[in-house]
KELOFI-234972 format. One record per residue: residue in three letters; x, y, z of N, C-alpha, C, CB in turn. Coordinates in steps of 0.1 Angstrom, whole numbers, plus 5000, padded with zeros to 4 digits. Each point is the difference from the previous one (the first is absolute). Glycine has a CB too. Example, Ala and Ser with C-alpha at 12.3 -4.5 7.8 and 13.67 -1.06 7.14 Angstrom:
! residues 2
ALA513249435078499150125000500950125000498149885012
SER501550234981500950115000499250115008501249944978
//
This chain:
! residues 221
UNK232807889440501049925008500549884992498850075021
UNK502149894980500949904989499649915008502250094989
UNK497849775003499649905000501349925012498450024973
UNK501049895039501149954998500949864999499450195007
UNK501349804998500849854996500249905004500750094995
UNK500049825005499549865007500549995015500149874976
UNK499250225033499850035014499749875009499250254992
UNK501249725020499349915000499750055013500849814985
UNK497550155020499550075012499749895007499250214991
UNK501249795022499449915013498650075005502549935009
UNK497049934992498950015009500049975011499249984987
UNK500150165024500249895009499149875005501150195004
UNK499849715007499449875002499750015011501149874987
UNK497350095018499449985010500849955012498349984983
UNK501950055031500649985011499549975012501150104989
UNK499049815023499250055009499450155007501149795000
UNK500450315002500050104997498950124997501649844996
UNK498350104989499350094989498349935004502450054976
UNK497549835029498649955002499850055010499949814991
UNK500750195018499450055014499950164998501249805017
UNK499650264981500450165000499950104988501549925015
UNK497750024975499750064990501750034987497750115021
UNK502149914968500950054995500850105003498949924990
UNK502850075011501250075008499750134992502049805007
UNK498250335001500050104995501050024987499250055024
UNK500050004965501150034988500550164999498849784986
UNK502550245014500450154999499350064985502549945015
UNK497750174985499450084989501149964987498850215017
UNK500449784968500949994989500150134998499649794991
UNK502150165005500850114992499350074989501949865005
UNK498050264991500150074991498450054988502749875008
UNK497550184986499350164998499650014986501450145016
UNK499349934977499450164989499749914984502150265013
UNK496849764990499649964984499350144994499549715005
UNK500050264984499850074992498750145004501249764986
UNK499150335017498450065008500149995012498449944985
UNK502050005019500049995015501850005012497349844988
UNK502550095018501249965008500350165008501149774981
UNK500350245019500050135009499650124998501549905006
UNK498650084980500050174998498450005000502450084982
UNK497149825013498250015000499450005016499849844976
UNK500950105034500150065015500050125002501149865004
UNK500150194991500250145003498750084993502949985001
UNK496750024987499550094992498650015008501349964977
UNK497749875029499050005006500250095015499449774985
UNK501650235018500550055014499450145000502249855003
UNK498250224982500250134997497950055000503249964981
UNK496649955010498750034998499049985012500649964976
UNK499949915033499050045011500450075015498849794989
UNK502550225009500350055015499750125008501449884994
UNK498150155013498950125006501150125000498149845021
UNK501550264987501050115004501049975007498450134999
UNK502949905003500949985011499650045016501650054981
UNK498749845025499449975013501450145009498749654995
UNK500450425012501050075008501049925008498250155000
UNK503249925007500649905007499249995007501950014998
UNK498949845009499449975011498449874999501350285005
UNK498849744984498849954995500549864989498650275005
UNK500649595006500049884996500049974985499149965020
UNK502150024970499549954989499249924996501350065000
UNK497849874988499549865002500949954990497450035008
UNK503149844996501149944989498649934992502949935016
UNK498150094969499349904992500249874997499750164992
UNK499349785002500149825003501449954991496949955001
UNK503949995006501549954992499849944987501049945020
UNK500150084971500149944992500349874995500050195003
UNK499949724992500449905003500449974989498849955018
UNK502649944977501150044990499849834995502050235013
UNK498049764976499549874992500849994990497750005005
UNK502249914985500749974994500250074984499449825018
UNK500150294984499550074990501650115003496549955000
UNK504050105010501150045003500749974992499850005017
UNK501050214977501049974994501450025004498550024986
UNK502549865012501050075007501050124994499649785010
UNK501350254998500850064992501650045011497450104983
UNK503549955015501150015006500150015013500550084983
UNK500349855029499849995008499349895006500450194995
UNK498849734999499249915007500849864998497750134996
UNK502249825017500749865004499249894996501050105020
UNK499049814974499149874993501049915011499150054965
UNK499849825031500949865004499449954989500549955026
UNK500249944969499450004985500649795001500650374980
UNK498449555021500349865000499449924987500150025026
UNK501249924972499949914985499849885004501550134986
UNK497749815021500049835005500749904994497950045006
UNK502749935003500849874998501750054998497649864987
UNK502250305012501150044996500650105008499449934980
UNK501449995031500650105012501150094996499649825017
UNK500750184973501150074997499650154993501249764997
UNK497250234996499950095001498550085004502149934986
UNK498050005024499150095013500550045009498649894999
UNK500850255001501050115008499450155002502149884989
UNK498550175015499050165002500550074992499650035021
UNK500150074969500450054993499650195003500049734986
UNK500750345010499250175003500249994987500550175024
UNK498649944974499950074987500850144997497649905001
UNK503750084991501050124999499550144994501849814997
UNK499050235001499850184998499350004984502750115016
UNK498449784976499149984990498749934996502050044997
UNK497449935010498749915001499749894999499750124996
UNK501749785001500349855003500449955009500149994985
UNK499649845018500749925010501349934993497649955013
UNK503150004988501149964997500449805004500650335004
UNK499149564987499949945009500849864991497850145015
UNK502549754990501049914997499349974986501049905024
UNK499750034968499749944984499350124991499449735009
UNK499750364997499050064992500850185001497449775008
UNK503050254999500550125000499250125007500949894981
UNK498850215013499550114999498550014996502350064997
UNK496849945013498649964996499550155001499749745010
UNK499450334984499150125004499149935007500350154981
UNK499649945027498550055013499450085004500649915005
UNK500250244990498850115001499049994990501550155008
UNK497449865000498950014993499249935000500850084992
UNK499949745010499449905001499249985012501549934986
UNK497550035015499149915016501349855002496450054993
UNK503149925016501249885006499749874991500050095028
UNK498149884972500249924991500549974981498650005023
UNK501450154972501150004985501349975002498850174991
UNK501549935019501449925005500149884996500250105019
UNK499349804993500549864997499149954987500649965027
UNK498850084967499849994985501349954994498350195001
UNK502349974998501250044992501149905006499450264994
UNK501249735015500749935003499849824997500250235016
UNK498849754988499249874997500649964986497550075014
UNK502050024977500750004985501350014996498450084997
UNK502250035012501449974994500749845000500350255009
UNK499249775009500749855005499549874987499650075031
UNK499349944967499749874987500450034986497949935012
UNK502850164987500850054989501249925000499050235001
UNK501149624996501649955003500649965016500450174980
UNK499149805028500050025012499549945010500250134992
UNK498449875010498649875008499050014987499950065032
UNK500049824972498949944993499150084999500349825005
UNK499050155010498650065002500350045016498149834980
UNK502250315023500250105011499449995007500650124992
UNK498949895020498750065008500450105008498749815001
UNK500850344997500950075009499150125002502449914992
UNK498150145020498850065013500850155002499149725019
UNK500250374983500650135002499250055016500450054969
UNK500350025034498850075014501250135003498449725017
UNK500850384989500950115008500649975010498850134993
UNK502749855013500250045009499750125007501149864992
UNK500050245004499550135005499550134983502149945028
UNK497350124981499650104990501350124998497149955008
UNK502750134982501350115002499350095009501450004976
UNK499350115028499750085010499450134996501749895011
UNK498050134999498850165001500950105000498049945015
UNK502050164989500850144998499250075011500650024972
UNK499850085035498950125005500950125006497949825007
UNK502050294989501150094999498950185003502149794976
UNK498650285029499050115004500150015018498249944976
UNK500950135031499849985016499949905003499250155004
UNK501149764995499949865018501750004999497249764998
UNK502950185016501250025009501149914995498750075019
UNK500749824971501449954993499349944989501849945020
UNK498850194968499749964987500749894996499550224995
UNK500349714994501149944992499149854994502650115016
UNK498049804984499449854993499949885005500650084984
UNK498549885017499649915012499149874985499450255031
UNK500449644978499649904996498749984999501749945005
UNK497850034984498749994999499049855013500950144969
UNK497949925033499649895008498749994992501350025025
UNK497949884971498849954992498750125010501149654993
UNK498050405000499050075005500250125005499449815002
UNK502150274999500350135004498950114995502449935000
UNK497650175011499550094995501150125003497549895003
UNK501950224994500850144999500150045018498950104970
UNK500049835036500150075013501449915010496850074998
UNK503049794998501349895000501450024996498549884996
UNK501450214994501050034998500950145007499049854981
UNK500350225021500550125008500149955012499250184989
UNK500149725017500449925015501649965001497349895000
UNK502550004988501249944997501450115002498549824983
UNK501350305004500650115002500350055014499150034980
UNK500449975030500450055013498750125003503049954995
UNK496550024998498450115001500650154992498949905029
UNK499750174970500550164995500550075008498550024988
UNK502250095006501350085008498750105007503050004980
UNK497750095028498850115005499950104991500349985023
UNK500150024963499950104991499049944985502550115012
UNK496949754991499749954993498450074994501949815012
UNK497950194976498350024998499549874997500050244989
UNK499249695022499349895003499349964990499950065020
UNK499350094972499149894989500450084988497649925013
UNK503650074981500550044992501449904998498650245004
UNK501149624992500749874991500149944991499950005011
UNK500750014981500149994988500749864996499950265000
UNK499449654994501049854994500050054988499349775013
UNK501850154979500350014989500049834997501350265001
UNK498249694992499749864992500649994985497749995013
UNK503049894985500750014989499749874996501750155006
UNK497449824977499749874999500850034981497049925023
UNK502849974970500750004989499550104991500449775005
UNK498150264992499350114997500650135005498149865001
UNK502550115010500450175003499750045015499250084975
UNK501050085027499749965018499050115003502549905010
UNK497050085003499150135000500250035012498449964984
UNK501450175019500050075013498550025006502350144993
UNK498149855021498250105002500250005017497649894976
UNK502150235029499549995015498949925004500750204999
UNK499549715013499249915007500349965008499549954989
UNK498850055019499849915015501149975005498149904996
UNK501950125018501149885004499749845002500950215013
UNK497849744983499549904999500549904985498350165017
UNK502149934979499949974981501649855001499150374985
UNK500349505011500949914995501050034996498749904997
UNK502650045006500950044991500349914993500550145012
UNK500749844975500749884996501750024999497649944986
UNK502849985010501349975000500750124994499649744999
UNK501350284999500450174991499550055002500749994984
UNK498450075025499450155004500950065008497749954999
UNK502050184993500850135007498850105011501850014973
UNK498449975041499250155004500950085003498149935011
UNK501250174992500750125000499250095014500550004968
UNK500050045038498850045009500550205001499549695019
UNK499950334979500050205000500250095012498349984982
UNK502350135020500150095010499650125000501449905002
UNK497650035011498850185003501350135003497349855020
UNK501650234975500950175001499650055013499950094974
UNK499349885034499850075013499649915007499450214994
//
C-alpha cells in the first residue's frame, strides 16, 4: 500500500451526546484488495470452504461482509470528492474517467487507477506543491463506488450501483430476483483486479466488490 500524504484527519471531540450515549455509530470504511487477499482472496476462500449446493428452497447462510478500507483500489467509474483545504476552488467531486484519471483545476490530469484514495491525495498533494501551494493538505474519500453488472436469469439484468457489503444473493434481489428458468446454485462472478480477473462459481452468500460481473445460468429441465 503506498504511503500517504499530507491528509489531515479529525478526531472526533467529546460531546454531551457521545458522554451520555456512547460513541455515534460509524458507517463501514471504504474499500478492499490488497495483495493475497481482498476480493478475489474472498472468492477463492469461498471456493475452498463452501459445502455442497443447498437444494432450492433451502436457506442460504450469508457470509460475514466485507468491509472496504483504505487499502481499496480504485479504478474507472468511481466518484471521489477530493478536498484541498483552504482551497475552495479546488474541492469538488471528481469520477474517475474511462481513462483512469480525474481531471482537475491547475494540476490537470491526475492517474487513479490503481491507486488507494490515500496515494491519490499523495500525488495530487505533490503536484499542487510543484509551483502552486506551499504545503497542500488534501483528503480523498469515495463518494460512490463504480457499479456491479449482473446479466443471465433474474428479471432485470443490466448495471446497477454498487452498495458497501453486497453479496451475490443482494444482488439478484436488487436485479428483480431469478427468472423461473434460473439454476439457483449455478453463479458465477467474474472479478477484475490489476493482476487480472478470475472467474469461479459461488455461494450466493459470497461478498461482492465494485466491477463484479455475475452471471446467473439456465437450468435445462
Amino acid at each position: 500500500m503506498q504511503t500517504a500524504g499530507p491528509v489531515a484527519v479529525m478526531q472526533p471531540r467529546p460531546d454531551l451526546d457521545s458522554m451520555a450515549y456512547g460513541q455515534p455509530y460509524g458507517a463501514p470504511q471504504p474499500v478492499v484488495v490488497a495483495d493475497g487477499g481482498g476480493a478475489i482472496g474472498a472468492l477463492r476462500n469461498s471456493f475452498a470452504s463452501s459445502p455442497a449446493p443447498m437444494p432450492v428452497g433451502y436457506a442460504v447462510p450469508m457470509a460475514a461482509p466485507v468491509r472496504y478500507d483504505s487499502s481499496y483500489h480504485l479504478d474507472a467509474g468511481d466518484k471521489l470528492r477530493v478536498v484541498v483545504y483552504g482551497q475552495e476552488g479546488l474541492t469538488n467531486s471528481y469520477a474517475i474517467d474511462a481513462g483512469g484519471s480525474i481531471t482537475m483545476p491547475l494540476i490537470g490530469a491526475v492517474p487513479a487507477r490503481g491507486r488507494t484514495t490515500a496515494g491519490l491525495a499523495g500525488e495530487i498533494a505533490a503536484r499542487l506543491r510543484n509551483g502552486y501551494i506551499r504545503e497542500p493538505s488534501v483528503a480523498v474519500e469515495i463518494e460512490a463506488y463504480r457499479p456491479f453488472f449482473i446479466l443471465g436469469e433474474v428479471l432485470a439484468p443490466g448495471q446497477y450501483p454498487y452498495v458497501p457489503n453486497m453479496t451475490v444473493e443482494s444482488a439478484v434481489a436488487i436485479a428483480g430476483g431469478f427468472s423461473p428458468r434460473a439454476k439457483r446454485d449455478v453463479v458465477t462472478v467474474t472479478h477484475t483486479e490489476a493482476g487480472g480477473a478470475m472467474r469461479a462459481v459461488v455461494p450466493l452468500g459470497t461478498p461482492l466488490a465494485p466491477g463484479d460481473t455475475v452471471f446467473v445460468g439456465e437450468r435445462w429441465f
